[in-house]
Residue frames as a rotation matrix with the C-alpha (Angstrom) as fourth column:
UNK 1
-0.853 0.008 -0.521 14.15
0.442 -0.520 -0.731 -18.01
-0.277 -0.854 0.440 -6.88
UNK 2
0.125 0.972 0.197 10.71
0.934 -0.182 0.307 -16.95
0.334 0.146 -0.931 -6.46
UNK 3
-0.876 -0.245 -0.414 9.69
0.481 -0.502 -0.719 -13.24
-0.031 -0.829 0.558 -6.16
UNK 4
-0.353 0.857 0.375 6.64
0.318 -0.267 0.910 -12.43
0.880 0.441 -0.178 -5.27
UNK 5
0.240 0.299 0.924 4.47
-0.298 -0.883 0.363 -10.66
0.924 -0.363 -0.123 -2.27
UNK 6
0.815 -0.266 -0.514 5.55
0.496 0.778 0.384 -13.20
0.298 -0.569 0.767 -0.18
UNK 7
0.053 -0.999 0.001 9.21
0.999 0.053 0.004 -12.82
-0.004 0.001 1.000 -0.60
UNK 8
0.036 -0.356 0.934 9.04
0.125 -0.925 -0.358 -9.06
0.991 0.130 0.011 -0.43
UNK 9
0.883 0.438 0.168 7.96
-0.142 -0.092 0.986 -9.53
0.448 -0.894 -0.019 3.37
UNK 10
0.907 -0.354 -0.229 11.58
0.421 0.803 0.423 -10.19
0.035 -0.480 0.877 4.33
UNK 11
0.158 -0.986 -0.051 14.96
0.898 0.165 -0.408 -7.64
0.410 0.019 0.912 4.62
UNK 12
0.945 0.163 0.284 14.15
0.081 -0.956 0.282 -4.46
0.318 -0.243 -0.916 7.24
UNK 13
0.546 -0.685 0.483 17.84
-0.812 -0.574 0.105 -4.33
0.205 -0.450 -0.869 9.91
UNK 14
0.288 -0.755 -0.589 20.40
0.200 0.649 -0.734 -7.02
0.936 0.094 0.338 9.28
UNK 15
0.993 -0.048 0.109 21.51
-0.111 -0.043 0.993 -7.62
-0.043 -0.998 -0.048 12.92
UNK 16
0.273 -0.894 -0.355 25.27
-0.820 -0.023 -0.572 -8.12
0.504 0.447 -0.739 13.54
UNK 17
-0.581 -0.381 0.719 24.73
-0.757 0.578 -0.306 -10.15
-0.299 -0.722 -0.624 16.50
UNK 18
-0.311 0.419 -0.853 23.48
-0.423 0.743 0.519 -13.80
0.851 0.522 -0.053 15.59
UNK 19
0.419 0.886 0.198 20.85
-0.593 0.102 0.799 -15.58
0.688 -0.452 0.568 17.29
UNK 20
-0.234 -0.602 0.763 22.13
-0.840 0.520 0.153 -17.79
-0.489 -0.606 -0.628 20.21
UNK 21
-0.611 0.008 0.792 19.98
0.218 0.963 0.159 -20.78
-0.761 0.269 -0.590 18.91
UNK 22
-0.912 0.245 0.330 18.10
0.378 0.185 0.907 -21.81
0.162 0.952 -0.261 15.49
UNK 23
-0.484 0.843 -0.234 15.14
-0.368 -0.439 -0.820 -19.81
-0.794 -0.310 0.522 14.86
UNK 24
-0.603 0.287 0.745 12.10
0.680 0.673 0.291 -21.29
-0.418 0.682 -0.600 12.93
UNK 25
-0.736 0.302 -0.606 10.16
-0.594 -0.717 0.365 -19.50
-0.324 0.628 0.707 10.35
UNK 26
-0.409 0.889 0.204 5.95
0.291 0.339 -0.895 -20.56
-0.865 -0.307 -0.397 9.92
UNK 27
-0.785 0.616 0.061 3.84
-0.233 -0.385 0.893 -19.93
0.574 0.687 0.446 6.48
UNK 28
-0.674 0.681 0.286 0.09
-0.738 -0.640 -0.215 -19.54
0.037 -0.356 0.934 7.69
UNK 29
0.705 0.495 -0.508 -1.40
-0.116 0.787 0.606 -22.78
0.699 -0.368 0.613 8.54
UNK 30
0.790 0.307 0.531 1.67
-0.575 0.072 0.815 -23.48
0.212 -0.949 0.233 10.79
UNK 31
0.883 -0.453 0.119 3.77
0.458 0.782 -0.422 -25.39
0.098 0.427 0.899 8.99
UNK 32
0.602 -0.725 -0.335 7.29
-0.193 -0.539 0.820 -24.67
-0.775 -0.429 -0.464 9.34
UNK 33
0.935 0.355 -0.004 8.84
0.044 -0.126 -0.991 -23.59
-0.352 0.926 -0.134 6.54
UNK 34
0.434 -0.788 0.437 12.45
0.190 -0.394 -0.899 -22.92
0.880 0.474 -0.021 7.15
UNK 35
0.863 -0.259 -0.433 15.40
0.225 -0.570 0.790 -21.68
-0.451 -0.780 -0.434 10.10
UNK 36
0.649 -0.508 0.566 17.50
-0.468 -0.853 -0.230 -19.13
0.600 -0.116 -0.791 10.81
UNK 37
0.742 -0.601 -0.295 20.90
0.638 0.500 0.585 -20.73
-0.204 -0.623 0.755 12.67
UNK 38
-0.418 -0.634 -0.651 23.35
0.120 -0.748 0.652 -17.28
-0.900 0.194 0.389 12.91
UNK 39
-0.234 -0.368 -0.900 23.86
-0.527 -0.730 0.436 -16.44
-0.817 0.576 -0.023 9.36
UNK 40
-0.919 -0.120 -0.375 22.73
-0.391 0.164 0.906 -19.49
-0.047 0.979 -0.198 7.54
UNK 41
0.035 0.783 -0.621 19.33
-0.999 0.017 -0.035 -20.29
-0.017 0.622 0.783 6.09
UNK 42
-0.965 0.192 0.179 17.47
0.218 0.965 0.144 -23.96
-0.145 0.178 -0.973 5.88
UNK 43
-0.355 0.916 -0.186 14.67
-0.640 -0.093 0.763 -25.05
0.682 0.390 0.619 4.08
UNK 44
0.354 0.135 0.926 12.02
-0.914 0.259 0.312 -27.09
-0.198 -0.956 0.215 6.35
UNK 45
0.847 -0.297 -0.440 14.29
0.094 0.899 -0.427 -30.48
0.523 0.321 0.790 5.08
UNK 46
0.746 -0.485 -0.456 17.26
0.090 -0.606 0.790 -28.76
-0.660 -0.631 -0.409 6.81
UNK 47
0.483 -0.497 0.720 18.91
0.864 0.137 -0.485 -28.16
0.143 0.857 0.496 3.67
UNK 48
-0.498 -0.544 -0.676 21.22
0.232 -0.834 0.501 -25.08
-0.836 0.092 0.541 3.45
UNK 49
0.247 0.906 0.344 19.61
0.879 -0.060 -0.473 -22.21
-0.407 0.420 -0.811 1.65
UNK 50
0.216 -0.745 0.632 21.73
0.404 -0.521 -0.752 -19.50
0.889 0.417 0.188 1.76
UNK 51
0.637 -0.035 -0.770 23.48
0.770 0.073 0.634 -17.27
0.034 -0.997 0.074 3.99
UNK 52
0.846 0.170 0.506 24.48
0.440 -0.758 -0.482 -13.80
0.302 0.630 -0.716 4.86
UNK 53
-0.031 -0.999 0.012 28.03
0.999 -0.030 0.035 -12.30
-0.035 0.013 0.999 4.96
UNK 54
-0.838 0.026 -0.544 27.73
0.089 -0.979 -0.183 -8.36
-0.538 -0.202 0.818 6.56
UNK 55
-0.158 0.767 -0.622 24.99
-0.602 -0.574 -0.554 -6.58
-0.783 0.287 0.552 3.78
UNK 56
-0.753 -0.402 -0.522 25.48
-0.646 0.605 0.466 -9.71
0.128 0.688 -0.715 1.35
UNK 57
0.659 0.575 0.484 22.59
-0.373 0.809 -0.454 -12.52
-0.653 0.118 0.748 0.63
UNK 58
-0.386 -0.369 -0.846 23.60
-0.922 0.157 0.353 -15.46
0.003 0.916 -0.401 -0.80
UNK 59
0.623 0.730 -0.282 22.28
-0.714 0.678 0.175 -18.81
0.319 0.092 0.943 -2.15
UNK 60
0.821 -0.347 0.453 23.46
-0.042 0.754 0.655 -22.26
-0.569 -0.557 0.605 -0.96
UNK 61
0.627 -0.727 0.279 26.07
0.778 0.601 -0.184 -22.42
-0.034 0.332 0.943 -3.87
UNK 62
-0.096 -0.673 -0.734 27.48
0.593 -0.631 0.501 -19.08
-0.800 -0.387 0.459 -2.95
UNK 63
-0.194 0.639 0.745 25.46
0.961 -0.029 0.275 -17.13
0.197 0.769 -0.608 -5.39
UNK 64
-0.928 0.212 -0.307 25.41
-0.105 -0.938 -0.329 -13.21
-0.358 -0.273 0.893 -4.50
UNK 65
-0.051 0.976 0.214 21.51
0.968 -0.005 0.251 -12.64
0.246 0.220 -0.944 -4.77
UNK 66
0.360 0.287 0.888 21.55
0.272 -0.942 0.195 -9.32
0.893 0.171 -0.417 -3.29
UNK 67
-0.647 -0.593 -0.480 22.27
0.737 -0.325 -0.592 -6.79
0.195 -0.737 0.647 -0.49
UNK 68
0.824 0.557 -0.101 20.66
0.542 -0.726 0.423 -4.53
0.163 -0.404 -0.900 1.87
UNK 69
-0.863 -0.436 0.255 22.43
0.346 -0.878 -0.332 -0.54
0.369 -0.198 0.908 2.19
UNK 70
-0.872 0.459 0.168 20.38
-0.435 -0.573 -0.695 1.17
-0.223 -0.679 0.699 5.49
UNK 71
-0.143 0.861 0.489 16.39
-0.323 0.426 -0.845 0.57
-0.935 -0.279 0.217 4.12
UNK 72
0.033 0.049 -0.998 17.05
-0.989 -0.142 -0.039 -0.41
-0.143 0.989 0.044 0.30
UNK 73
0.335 -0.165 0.928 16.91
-0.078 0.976 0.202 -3.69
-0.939 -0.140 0.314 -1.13
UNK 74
0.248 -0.471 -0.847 18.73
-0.923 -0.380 -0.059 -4.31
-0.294 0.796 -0.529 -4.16
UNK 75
0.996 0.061 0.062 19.12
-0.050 0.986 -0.158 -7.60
-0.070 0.155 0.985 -6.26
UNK 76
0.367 -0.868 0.333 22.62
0.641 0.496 0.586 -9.13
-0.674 -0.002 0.739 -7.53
UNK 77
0.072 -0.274 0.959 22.71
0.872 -0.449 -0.194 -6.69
0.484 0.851 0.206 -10.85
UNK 78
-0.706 -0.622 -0.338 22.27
0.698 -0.690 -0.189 -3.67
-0.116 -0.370 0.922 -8.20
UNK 79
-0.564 0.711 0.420 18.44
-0.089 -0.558 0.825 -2.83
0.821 0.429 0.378 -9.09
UNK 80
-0.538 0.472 0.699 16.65
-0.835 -0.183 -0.519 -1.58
-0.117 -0.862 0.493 -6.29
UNK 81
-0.584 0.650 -0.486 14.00
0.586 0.752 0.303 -4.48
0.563 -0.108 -0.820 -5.30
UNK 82
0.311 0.744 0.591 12.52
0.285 -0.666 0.689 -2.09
0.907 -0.046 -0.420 -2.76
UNK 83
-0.502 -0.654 0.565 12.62
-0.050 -0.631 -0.774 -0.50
0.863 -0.417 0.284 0.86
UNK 84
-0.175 0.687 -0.705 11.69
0.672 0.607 0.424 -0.64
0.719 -0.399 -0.568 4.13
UNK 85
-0.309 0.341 0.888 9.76
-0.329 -0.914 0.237 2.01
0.892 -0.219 0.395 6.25
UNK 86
-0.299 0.382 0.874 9.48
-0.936 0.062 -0.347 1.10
-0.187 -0.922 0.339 10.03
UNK 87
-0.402 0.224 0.888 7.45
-0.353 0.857 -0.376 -2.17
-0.845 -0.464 -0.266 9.77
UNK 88
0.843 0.414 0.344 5.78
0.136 0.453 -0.881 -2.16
-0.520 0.789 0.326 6.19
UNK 89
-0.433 -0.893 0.124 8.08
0.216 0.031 0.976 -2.87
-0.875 0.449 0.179 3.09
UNK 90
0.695 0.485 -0.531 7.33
-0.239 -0.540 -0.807 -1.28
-0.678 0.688 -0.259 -0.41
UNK 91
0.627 -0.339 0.702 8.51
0.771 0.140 -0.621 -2.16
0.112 0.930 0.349 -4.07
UNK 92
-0.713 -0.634 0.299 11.36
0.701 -0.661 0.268 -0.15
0.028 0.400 0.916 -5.83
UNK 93
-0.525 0.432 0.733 7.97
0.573 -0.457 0.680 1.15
0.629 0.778 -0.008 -7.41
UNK 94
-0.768 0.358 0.532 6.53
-0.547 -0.798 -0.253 2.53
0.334 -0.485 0.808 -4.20
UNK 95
0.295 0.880 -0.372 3.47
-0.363 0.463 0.809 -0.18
0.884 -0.104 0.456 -3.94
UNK 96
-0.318 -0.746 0.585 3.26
-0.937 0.153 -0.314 -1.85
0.145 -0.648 -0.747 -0.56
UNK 97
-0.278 -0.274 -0.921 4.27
-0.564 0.823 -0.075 -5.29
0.778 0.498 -0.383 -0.35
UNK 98
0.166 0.597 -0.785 3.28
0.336 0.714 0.614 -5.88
0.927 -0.366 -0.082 3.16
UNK 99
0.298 -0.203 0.933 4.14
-0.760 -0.642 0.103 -5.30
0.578 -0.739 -0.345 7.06
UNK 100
-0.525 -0.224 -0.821 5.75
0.474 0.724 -0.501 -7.38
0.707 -0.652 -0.274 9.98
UNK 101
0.502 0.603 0.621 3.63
-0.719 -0.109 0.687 -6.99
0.482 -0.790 0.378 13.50
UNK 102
0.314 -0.476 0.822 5.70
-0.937 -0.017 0.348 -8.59
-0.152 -0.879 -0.451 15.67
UNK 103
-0.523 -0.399 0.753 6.27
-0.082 0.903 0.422 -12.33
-0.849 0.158 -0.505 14.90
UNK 104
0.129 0.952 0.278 3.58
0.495 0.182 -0.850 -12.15
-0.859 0.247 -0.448 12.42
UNK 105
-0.759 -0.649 -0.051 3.97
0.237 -0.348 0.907 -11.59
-0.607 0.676 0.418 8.83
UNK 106
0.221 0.975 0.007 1.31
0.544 -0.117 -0.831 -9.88
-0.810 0.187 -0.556 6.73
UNK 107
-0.470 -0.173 0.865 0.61
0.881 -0.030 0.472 -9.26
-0.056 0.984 0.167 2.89
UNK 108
-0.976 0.031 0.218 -0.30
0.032 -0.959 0.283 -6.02
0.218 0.283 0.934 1.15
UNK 109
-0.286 0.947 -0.145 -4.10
0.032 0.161 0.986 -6.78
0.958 0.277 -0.076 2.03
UNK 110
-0.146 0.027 0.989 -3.53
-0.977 -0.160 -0.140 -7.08
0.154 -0.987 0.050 5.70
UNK 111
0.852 0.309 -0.423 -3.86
-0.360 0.932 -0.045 -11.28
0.381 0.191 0.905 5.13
UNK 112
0.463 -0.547 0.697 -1.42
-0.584 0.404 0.705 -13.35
-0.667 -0.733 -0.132 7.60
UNK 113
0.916 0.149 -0.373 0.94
-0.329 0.811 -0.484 -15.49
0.231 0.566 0.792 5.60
UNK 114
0.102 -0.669 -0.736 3.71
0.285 0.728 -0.623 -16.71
0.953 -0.147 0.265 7.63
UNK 115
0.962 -0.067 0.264 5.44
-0.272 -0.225 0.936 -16.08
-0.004 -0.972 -0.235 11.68
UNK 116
-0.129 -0.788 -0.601 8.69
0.380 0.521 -0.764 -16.67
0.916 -0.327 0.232 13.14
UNK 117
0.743 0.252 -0.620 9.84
0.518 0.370 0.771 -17.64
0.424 -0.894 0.145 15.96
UNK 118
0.380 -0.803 -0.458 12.19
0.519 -0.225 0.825 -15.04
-0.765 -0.551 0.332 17.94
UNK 119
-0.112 -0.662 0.741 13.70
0.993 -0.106 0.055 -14.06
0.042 0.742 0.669 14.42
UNK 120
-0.454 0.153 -0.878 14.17
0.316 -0.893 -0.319 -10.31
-0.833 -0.422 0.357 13.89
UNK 121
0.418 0.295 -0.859 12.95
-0.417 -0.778 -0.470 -8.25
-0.807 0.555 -0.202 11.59
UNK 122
0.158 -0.494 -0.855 15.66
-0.952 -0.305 0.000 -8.28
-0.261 0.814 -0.518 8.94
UNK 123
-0.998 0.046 0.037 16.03
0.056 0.950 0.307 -12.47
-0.021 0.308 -0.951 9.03
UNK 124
0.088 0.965 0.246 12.54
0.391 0.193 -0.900 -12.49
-0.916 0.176 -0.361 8.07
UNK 125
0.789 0.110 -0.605 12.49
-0.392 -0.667 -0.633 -10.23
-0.473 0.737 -0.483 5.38
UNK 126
-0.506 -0.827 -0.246 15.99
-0.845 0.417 0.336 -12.25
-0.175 0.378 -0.909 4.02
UNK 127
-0.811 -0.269 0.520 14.25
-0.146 0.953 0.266 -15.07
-0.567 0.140 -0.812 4.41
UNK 128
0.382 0.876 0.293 10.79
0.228 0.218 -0.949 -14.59
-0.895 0.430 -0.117 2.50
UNK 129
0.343 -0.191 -0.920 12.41
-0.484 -0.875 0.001 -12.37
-0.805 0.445 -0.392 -0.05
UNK 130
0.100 -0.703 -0.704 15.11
-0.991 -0.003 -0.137 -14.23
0.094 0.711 -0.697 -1.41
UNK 131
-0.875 -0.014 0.483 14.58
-0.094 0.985 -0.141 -18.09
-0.474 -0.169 -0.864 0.39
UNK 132
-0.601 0.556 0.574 10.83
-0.099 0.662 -0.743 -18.55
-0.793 -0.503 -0.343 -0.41
């Protein structure tokens, strides 16, 4: 598991209701990187990636990776990873890591590096965070 400014771009309001149909998930040329189908995660091979269970993240082999509590992120050991504030997300340490703008994902620089399609908020942020 990669984490880096990327993957911080990805866990703001865990929905309860799941999407009707698969949502896809873009890195910044276009490519399609990944979907959202309810609760579980694919890479763009349609592998299973993980998938989330109430405030729970987990990896394809049923791996606890972490949980979201209100705007906190927090890894598997229970150290904060960071938080989210309205639309931008910020390290534990306070630094920010980026912002969502509607479909449209954007690093700490203001530099586009991914979209989805339809997905909220919080599947984004799951899925850069802890899939990419």
């Amino acid at each position: 598991m990669k984490t880096s400014i990327t993957t911080l771009i990805a866990i703001a309001l865990l929905s309860t209701v799941a999407p009707a149909a698969a949502q896809r998930m873009y890195d910044s040329s276009g490519s399609q990187i990944g979907r959202v189908d309810g609760e579980r995660y694919y890479d763009s091979s349609g592998r299973q990636i993980g998938r989330v269970d109430g405030n729970r993240i987990y990896d394809a082999s049923g791996r606890q990776l972490g949980r979201l509590e209100g705007d906190r992120i927090y890894d598997s050991s229970g150290s904060q990873m960071g938080r989210i504030d309205g639309e931008r997300l910020y390290s534990a340490s306070g630094t920010s890591m980026g912002r969502i703008d509607g479909e449209r994902i954007y690093d700490a620089s203001g530099r586009q590096i991914g979209r989805a399609d339809g997905l909220r908020r919080m599947q984004m942020v799951i899925y850069f965070y802890f899939f990419m």
